[in-house]
SEDRENDO-831571 format. One record per residue (C-alpha): z, y, x. Coordinates in steps of 0.25 Angstrom, whole numbers, plus 5000, padded with zeros to 4 digits. Example, Ala and Ser with C-alpha at 12.3 -4.5 7.8 and 13.67 -1.06 7.14 Angstrom:
# SEDRENDO-831571
503149825049 502949965055 
***
This chain:
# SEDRENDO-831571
557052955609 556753095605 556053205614 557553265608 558353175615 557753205631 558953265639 557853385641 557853415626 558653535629 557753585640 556653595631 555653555642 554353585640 554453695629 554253815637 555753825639 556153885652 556653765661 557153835677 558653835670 558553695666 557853625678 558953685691 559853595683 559353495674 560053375682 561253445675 560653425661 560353285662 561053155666 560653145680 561053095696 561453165708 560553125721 561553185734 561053265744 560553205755 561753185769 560653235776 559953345769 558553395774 558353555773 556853585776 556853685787 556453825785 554753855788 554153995789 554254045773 552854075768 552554155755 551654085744 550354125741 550354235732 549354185723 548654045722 547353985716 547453905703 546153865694 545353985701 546354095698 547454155707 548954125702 550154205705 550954125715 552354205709 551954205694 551554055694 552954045702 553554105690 552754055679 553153925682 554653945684 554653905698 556053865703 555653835716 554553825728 554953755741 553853745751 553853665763 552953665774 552953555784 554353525778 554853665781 555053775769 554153885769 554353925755 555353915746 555953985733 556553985720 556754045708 557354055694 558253925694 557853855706 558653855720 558653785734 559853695727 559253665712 559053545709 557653555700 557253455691 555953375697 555153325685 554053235690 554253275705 555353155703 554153065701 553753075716 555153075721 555252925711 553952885719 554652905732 555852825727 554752705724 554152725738 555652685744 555852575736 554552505740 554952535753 556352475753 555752355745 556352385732 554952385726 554052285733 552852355730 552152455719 551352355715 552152285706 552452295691 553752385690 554152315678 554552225690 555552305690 555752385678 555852365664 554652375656 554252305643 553252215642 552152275640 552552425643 551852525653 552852455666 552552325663 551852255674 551552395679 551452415695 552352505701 551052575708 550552615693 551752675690 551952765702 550552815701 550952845685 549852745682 550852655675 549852655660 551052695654 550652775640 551352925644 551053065639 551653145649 551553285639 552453365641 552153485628 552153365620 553453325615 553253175611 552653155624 552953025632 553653095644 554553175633 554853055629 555253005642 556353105645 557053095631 557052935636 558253015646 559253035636 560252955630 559852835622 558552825630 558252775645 557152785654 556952655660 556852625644 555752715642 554852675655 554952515650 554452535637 553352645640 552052595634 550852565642 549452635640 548352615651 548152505661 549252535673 548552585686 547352665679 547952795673 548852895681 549652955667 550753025672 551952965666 553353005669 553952865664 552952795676 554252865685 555052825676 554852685678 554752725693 556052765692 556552635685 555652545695 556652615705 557952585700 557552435697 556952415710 558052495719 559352445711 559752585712 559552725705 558352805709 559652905712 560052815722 558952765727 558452905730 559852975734 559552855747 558152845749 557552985746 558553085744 559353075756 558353025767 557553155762 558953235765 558953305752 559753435751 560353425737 560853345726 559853295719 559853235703 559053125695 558953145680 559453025672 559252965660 560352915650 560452775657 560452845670 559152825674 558452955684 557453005678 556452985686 555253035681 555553175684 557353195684 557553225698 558253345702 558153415717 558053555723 556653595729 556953565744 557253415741 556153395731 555253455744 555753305750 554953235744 553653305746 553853325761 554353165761 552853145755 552153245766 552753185775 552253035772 553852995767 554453025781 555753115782 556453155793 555853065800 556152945790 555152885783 555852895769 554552855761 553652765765 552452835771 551252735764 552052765751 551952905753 550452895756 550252815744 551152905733 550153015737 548752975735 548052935722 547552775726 546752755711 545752825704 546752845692 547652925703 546653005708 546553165707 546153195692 546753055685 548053085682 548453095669 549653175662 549653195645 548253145646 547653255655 547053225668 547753285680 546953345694 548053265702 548153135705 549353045708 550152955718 551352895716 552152995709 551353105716 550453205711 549353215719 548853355719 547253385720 546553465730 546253365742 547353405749 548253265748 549253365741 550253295731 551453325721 552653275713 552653335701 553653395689 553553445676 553853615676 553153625689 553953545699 553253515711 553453435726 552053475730 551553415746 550453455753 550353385768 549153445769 549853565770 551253515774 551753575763 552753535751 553153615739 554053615728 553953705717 554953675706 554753745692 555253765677 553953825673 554453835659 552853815652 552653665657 552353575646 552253655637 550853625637 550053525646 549253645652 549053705666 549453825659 550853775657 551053675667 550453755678 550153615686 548953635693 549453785694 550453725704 549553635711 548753745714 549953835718 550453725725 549253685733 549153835735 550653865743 550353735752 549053785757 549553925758 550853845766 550153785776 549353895781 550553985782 551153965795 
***
């Protein structure tokens, strides 16, 4: 399968191309399913509106908080407080009601989705092989792999996650979406490289095979299963949508679709230990464990993305941000962003189309440990602003 043939050939991602007209709608430009608003929908209640910073500290210089706002074509920043909105607006294409494309911050709503089928005993336990349940040919990165490995992007799988390099594994991976191809074809014959369990390597097709491990475990499509066991107890407000492949299969390694108030649903369901209204819609030892780095290979500074070390470490689908300060996010390309810090009480969403991502793999494009900083920076300023 080409890099010509990916349904996002004519997006032109990660050439510089401006992306905020592309992103409000892109569950309109690819086949994709409809998850309903929630019978009962939750709309977080209005706190006392607090200004961002004016400025923030980044690699020992001050940064503009309304220039890198701009430069990184941010759609939207919701901020929440002890579950109330203290801070929220958007810009060029983003609104209240847009649904915004996630990227990776689907990974951590697919790790959820595991959690609940553990708990209702679709899964009996992480610890077995999820070729138990998946295809995977003999001898390929998912055979005999534990389930554990693979939520902790530690599967051994060979991956280059590059996203300036247009022969790269993950390029690869999205033209496996159109027509002629399939994902659960691409994650059964992905090749294996390390010794499972020892290497955190980023790799969007370890979600994948989550997503696959869901469908063969549940009976049902990861649409359904979430519509019942996610997205209505967490009483989202609008529609949301899964992008799908040409066999029908939900993207899962980074096609959901939601507005910024519902994708702030999962990060408050995290602060608050997986309990909603209430309900305990997660299991709380599931939440503990998909947030804390429980290997060296997971720790703060072992990560590996296109064969550079990260400063975060990593859970089960979460990024777990460095500081001391138990902080941790789910991630997408272009700058999206479910950010929690219990420490502060705080969760934030900042959605983006910051045009320059990928275009190199540089700070200087991607911005990533700008927003970190930027990030930390609002939930300090949040929590002493009363």
């Amino acid at each position: 399968m080409s890099e010509t043939s990916s349904p996002f050939t004519s997006i032109a991602l990660f050439t510089g191309a401006p992306q905020h007209e592309h992103f409000d709608r892109l569950y309109r430009l690819v086949p994709s399913s409809r998850l309903a608003a929630s019978a009962t929908p939750h709309q977080f209640p209005e706190g006392d509106p607090v200004e961002l910073p004016a400025s923030f500290d980044f690699a020992g210089a001050a940064v503009d908080t309304e220039q890198f706002l701009d430069v990184t074509d941010t759609v939207a920043l919701l901020v929440l407080r002890d579950g109330e909105v203290v801070h929220e607006q958007y810009r060029l294409t983003g609104d209240r009601d847009v649904q915004w494309i996630s990227w990776s911050v689907a990974k951590s709503f697919v790790s959820a989705l595991v959690g609940i089928a553990v708990q209702r005993g679709h899964i009996r336990t992480i610890d077995e092989p999820i070729s138990d349940y998946i295809d995977a040919d003999p001898g390929s990165a998912y055979d005999g792999v534990r389930i554990k490995d693979v939520l902790q992007m530690s599967s051994g799988a060979r991956w280059n996650e590059d996203y300036s390099d247009p022969t790269s594994d993950v390029v690869r991976l999205g033209a496996a979406m159109a027509p002629g191809g399939g994902l659960d074809g691409f994650v059964a014959s992905a090749a294996p490289e390390s010794t499972p369990g020892t290497v955190c390597q980023y790799n969007s097709t370890d979600t994948q095979a989550l997503g696959a491990l869901l469908v063969r475990a549940t009976g049902r499509s990861i649409t359904d299963f979430m519509q019942e066991h996610l997205y209505e107890p967490l009483g989202m407000e609008s529609d949301g949508y899964w992008l799908l492949d040409s066999t029908g299969r939900e993207m899962a390694f980074g096609g959901l679709n939601l507005t910024a108030r519902d994708f702030a649903k999962l990060g408050e369901l995290y602060r608050r230990g997986g309990e909603w209204n209430g309900r305990q819609v997660l299991p709380a030892d599931w939440v503990a464990s998909s947030i804390v780095p429980d290997a060296p290979h997971l720790e703060w500074g072992r990560p590996v993305i296109a064969g550079e070390r990260l400063p975060d470490g990593y859970g089960y689908q979460w990024w777990l941000i460095p500081g001391g300060l138990d902080q941790y996010a789910a991630i997408g390309v272009y700058n999206q962003w479910v950010f929690v810090s219990p420490h502060d009480h705080v969760t934030i969403v900042k959605l983006s189309a910051n045009r320059t991502y990928g275009t190199t793999m540089g700070e200087d494009s991607s911005y990533s440990g700008t927003h970190e900083a930027f990030l930390q920076a609002v939930a300090a300023h949040v929590s002493t602003t009363r």
